[in-house]
Each structure stands twice: as structure tokens, then as C-alpha cells.
N, C-alpha and C positions, 0 to 999 in steps of 0.2 A: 779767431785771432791767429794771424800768422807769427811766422819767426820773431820781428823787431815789435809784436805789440806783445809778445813774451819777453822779449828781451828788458820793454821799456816798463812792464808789471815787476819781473824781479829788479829794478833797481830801484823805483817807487817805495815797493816793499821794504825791501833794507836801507836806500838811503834817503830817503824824502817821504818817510812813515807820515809827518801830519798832511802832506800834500795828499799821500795815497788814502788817505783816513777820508778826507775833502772829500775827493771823488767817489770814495765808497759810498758813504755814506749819502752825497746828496743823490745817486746813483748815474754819475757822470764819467765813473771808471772805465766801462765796455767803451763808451761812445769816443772817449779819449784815446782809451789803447788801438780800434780799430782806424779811427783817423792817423794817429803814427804811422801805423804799419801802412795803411795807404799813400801817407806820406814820404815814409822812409823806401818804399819799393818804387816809387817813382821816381823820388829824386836817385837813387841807385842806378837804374834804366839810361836817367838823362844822363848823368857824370860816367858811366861806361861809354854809352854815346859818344859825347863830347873829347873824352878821353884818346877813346881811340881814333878820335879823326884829328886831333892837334899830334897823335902821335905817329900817323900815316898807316894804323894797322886796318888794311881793306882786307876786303873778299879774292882781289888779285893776290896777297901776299899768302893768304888761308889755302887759296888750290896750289901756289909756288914752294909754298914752306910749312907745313901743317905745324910741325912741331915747335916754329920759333914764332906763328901766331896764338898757338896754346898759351905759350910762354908771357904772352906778351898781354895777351887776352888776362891770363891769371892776372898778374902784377897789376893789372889796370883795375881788375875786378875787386881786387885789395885794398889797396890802395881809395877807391871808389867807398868800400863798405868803410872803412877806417873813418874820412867825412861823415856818412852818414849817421855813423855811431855817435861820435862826435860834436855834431851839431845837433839830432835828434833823440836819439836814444837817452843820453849822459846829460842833457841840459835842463 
């Protein structure tokens, strides 16, 4: 289990106890949490993607400017996990 299928077990656990009881018990919990995480590290992947090409950060700007594409790289990478939490993690 990676990061977002930990993430997505503690909030089960303290906020959606009969959901997570559900899955416990029918033993559908692993197979639940390992599909998130596969599914929250992709859509991560695409929305960074997609991110940085509506915001013009290439490869040209990374050799030109390292440090204002770190910058820019972050914010998107943030901004990116904040959806994913959001729409998968939290729901």
C-alpha cells in the first residue's frame, strides 16, 4: 500500500468507521485501498501533465530557468495533489 491508500485507510478508519467495518470485514479493504492508490498516483501523473503544458512549463524553460521551473513544477504538484485528495482520498 502506498502513500494515498494510507492516507485513504486513516480516513475510513476515523471518518466512515461502518464503510471501513464493510470492507473489513467482507475482506474488500486491501483490494479497495490498493485501487485508490493506483488510482490517485495516476490521476496525480495526468493533472501534473496536463498542468504544466496549459501553463507553458517545458524542458526549454527547466535548462533556461531551473529555479523558476522548480517553482512552478512545486505549485502545480500541489495544487495537482490537493484534486486528488479531494476528489479521491476525502470522498
Amino acid at each position: 500500500m502506498g502513500r494515498y491508500g494510507g492516507l485513504r485507510h486513516r480516513y475510513l478508519k476515523e471518518s466512515k468507521r461502518v464503510l471501513f467495518y464493510q470492507l473489513l470485514t467482507s475482506g474488500k479493504l486491501g483490494y479497495h485501498l490498493e485501487e485508490i492508490d493506483n488510482s490517485a498516483n495516476d490521476m496525480l501523473e495526468l493533472l501534473v501533465k496536463q498542468m504544466a503544458e496549459k501553463q507553458g512549463v517545458t524542458e526549454k524553460l527547466k535548462a533556461d530557468d531551473m529555479m523558476k521551473w522548480v517553482g512552478l513544477m512545486n505549485n502545480i504538484r500541489s495544487a495537482a495533489e490537493e484534486v486528488v485528495l479531494n476528489d479521491l482520498i476525502y470522498a
